[in-house]
N, C-alpha and C positions, 0 to 999 in steps of 0.2 A: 202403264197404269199410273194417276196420278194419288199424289199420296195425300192427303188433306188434313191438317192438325185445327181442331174446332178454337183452339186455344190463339192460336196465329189470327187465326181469321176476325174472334171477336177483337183481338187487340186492336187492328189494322181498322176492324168498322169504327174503335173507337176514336183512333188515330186522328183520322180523315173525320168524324163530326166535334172534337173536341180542340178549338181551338186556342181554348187556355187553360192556365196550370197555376197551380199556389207554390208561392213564395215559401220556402223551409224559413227563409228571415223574418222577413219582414207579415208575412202569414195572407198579402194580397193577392189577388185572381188577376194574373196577368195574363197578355197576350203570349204566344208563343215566341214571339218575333222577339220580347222580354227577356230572354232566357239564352245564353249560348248552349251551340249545340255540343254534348258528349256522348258520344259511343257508347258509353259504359251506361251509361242509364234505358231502361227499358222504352223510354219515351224518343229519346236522344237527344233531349236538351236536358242543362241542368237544374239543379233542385233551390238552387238559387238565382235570383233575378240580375238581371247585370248591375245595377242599382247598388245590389246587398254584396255582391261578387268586388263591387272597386270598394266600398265602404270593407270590407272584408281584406282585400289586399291593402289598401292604404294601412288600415291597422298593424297586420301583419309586419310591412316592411316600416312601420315608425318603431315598433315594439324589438325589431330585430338591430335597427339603428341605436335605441337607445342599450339594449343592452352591448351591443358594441364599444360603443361610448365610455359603459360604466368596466366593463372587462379590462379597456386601454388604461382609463384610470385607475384601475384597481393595479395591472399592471406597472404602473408608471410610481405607485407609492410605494410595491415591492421593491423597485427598483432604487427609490430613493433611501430607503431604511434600509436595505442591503451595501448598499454605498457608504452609511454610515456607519454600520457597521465595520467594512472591508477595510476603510480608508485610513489614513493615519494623518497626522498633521503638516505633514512633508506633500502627501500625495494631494491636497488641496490647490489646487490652481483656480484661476479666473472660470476657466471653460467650463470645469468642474462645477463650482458654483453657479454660475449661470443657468447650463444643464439644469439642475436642482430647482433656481428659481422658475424656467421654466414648467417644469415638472408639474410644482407644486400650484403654480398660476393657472394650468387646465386643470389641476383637480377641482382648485376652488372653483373654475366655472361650468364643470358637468357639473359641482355639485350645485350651483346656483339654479341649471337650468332645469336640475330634477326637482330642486324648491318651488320653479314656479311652475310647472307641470303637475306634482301635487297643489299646489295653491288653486289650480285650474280646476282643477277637480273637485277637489272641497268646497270651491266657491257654486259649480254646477249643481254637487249633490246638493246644495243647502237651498239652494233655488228650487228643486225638486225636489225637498220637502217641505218647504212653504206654499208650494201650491196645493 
């Protein structure tokens, strides 16, 4: 005997006549063909547009880049005020200093490049609210 769930069936009639889906991003009626496919979703594409899906990972990995960035810096100033601390005026060598001036030369330039990364920003929102 066959077993019939009414619930399956209507999904499947709607499956096969609907063949687009709104964007959870960007809120457009896209094609299906728009959408990668996931398992997990009852449709089996996803709930975002491939579009919103790279705009969505680009973010992701810029945001995990710069905090990288700033962790190593942050790192890298522990390291250098701990040095000052530790060292005495005997244990100063060339190399040592050096080290230091490197050090202190990447800090200054993540921090220039989070100056102008905010500067970027503040320049975009102001343009969007002048319009």
């Amino acid at each position: 005997m066959f077993c019939f769930n009414i619930h399956t069936f209507a999904y499947q009639i709607n499956r096969n006549m609907e063949k687009t889906k709104r964007c959870s991003g960007c809120k457009d009626e896209k094609q299906l063909s728009n959408f990668y496919k996931n398992k997990l979703v009852l449709d089996g594409h996803s709930n975002y547009c491939i579009d919103c899906t790279r705009q969505n990972s680009k973010r992701y990995f810029q945001r995990k880049k710069e905090k990288m960035a700033k962790d190593e810096s942050d790192n890298l100033m522990k390291m250098v005020l701990l040095s000052n601390y530790n060292s005495t005026s005997e244990d100063n060598t060339n190399a040592d200093s050096l080290m230091k001036i490197l050090m202190i030369e990447k800090m200054c330039k993540s921090i220039l490049d989070e100056l102008e990364t905010l500067k970027k920003n503040y320049i975009k929102s102001d343009s969007v609210l002048s319009v």
